[in-house]
N, C-alpha and C positions, 0 to 999 in steps of 0.2 A: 714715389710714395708707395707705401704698401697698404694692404686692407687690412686692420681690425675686424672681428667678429667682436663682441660686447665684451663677453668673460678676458679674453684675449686683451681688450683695449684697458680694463681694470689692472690686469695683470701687470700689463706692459708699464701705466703708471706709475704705478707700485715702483718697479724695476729702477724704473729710470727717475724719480724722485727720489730713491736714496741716496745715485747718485750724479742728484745738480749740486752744482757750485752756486751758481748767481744767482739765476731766477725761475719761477714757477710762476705761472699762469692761467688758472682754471676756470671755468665758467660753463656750468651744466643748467639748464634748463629747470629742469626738475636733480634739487640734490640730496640725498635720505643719507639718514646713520644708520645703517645696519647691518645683519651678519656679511654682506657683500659688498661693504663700504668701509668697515672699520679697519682696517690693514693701510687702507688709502686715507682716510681721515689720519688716521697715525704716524703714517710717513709723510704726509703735508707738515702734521705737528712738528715732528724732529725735524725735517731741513728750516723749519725755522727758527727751531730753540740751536738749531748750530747756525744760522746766522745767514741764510737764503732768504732772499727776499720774497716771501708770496704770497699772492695774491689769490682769494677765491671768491667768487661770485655766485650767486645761483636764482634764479624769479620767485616771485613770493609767491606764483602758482603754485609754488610746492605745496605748501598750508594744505591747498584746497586739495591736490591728488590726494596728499598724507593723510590727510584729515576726511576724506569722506564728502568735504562738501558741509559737513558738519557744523554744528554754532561753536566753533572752535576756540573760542574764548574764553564761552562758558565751561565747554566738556572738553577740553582737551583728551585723544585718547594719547598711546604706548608711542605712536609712531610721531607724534608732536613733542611729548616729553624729551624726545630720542633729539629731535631738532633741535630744540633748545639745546639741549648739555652738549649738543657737537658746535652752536654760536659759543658756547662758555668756553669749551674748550680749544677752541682755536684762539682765542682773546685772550689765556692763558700761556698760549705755548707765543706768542707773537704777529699769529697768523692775520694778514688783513681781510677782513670778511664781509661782503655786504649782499643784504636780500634788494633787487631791484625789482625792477618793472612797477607798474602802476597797479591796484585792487578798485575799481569804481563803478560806477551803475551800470558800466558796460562790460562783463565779466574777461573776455576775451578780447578785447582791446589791448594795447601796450603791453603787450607779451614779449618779453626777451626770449626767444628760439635758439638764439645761439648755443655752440657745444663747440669749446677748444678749450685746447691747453696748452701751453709752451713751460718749457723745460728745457732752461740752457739756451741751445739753437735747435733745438730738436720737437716738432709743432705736429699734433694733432690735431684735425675738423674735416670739416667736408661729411658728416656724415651724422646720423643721429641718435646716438647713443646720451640716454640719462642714466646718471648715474644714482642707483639705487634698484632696490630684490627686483622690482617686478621688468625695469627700462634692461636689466641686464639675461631678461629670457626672453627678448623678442628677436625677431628678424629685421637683426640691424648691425653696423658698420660706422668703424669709425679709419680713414686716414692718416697716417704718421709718417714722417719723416724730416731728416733735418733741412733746413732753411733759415738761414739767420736774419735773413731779410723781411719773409713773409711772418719768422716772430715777430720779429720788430711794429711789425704793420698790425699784428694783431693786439701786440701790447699796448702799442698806441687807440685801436678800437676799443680797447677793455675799459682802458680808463677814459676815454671817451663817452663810452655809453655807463658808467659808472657815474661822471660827474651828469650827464644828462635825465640818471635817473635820479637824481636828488632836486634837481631842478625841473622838474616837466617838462625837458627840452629834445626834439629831435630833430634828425638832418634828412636830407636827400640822398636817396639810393646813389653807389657808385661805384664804381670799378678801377681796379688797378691789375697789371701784367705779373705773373708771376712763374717758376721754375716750370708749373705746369700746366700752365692755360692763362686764362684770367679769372681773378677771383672777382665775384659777384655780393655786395655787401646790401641789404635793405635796412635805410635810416630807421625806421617808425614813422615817418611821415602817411600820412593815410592815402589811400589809394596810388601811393606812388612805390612801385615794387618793381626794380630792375630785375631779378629773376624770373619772376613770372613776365615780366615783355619780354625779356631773351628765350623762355621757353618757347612761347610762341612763336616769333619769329622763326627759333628754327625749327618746329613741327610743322608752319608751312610750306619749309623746302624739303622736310626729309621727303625721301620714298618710304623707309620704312621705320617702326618707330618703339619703340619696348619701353612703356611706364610703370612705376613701382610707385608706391606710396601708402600708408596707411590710409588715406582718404581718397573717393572717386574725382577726379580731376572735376572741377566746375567753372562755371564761367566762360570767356573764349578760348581758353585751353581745351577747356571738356568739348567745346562745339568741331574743334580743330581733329580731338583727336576722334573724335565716334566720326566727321567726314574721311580720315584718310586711315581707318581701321587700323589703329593701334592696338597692340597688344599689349591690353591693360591689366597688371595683377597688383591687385589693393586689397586691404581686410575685407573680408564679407563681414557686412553687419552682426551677424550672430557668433562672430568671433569679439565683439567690443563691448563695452560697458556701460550705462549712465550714459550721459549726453554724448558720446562719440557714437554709440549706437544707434541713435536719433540721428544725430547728422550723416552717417553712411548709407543710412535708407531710405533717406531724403532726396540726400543727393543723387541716388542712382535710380528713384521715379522720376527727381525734374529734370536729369541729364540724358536720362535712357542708357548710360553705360554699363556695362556689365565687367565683373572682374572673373578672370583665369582661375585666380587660385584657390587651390584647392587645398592648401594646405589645414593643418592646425596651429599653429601658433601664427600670435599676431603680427601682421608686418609694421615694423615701424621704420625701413629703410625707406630711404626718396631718393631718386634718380631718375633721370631717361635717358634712355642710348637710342642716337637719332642714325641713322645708314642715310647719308648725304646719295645727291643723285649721281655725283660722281665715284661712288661707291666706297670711300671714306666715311669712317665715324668717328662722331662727338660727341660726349656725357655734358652733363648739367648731374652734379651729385652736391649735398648738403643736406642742409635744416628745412627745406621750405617744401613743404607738404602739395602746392602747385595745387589751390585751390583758392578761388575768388575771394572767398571771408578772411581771413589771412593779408591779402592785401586790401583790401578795404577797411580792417581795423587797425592798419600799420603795424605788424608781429615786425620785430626785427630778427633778420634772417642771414645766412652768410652759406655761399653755394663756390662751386668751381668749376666751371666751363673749360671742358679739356679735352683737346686732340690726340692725347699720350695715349699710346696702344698698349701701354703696361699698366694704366691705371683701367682702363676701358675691358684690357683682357680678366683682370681682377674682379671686376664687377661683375662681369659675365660670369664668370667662375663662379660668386657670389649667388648670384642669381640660380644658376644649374644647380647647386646644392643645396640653396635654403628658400627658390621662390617657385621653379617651374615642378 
């Protein structure tokens, strides 16, 4: 698989949904209509008005990025109108479209985190790119490459967590093997998060340990890694917004962690690259921010646990030019 940077991963889209045959696949976290989205809304449109089957998904979290948090109902601003006439216009062209996840007293709960897309046999994830102006200038990454198999497996999650989100129904974290490690899927079920126990585990064995994330690791992750001195680079708080703000400077009085970076723009990449004691490394790269609240409110999440030194040297590469 190769690394996306964001613009790169929009791009690449573009490219290669002009030309699928069969089928299209997408499901972005947060998904916006605008000037760095509409080339891709458009070429979703046409392979389905020529007769590609596709699919798009996106969480109704968006509302609230889009919208400010806003009484969005009453005032809709530009960036809501913009969502609208891109639900019309994909229901126009054929496109099948649905907002999931849950909106309820607990705002951050049942959040779909996921970010893939399948085209043909050819599969993007593992990485956290949203798609829309502001998710496409951060420091982030997305993985592509073909796999007909691991589509398959994702198409089958899509519509999985598609009919689960019409019914308030979730599963059990789990895992299956694939071209380049195993993939790591978290159901929604609440406090049950097979990525975050796989992270742990193996930051107990590494020797040495390199974590990336928008958020300060918390929980027994964060107790694991401030015991075996990892090298932590996450947003500093006065890089972030509104409640992400609050929770990074939270988290790093009740963790005691501190972040490396020093950069200016926000990190919104997630990985760890673990250096085994037998001097071998292993990535954990995806959706999951590898913090406690997360899995105690069930986010569905999908990560990939990989020994491949081409996807690991990538990352690094990654890292040398947009985190250290």
């Amino acid at each position: 698989m190769e690394l996306y940077t964001p613009q790169a991963y929009a791009d690449a889209l573009v490219k290669d949904i002009a030309r699928a045959d069969t089928r299209i696949i997408l499901f972005s976290h947060i998904l916006g209509y605008d000037g760095s989205t509409k080339k891709l809304i458009t070429a979703l449109c046409e392979a389905a008005e020529r007769g590609v089957q596709v699919e798009v998904g996106g969480d109704v979290f968006t509302y609230g990025i889009l919208g400010g948090w806003r009484t969005i109902l009453l005032k809709p601003d530009q960036r809501i109108h913009a969502l609208r006439t891109m639900v019309k216009t994909f229901k126009r062209s054929g496109v099948k479209f649905s907002w999931m996840g849950q909106l309820g007293p607990i705002l951050f709960a049942g959040r779909m985190h996921l970010k893939w897309c399948v085209i043909d046999d050819q599969v993007f994830s593992f990485g956290g790119v949203n798609l829309y102006e502001d998710g496409l200038k951060h420091a982030d990454y997305m993985l592509g490459g073909r796999d007909k198999e691991l589509g398959d497996h994702i198409a089958k999650e899509h519509e999985r967590i598609e009919r689960a989100s019409r019914l308030g129904k979730v599963h059990r974290s789990y895992q299956f093997p694939s071209l380049h490690g195993t993939v790591l899927v978290d159901g929604g079920k609440m406090g049950d998060s097979i990525i975050y126990k796989r992270a742990c585990e193996l930051a107990r064995q590494a020797k040495e340990i390199t974590f990336v994330s928008q958020y300060c690791p918390t929980g027994k992750l964060g107790k694991i890694m401030r015991t075996k001195g990892a090298k932590l680079y996450f947003s500093h708080w006065r890089l972030a917004h509104g409640f992400n703000r609050f929770l990074i400077s939270a988290s790093m009085i009740t963790t005691g962690n501190k972040t490396l970076y020093q950069r200016q723009k926000y990190i919104h990449a997630k990985c760890i690259i673990y250096k085994m004691p037998d001097g071998k490394k292993v990535a954990i790269t995806g959706t999951h921010n590898f913090v406690r609240a997360g899995v105690a409110l069930g986010t569905r999440e999908i990560a990939l646990e990989t020994p491949d030194q081409h996807i690991i040297a990538q990352l690094e590469g990654f890292l040398e030019e947009h985190i250290y």
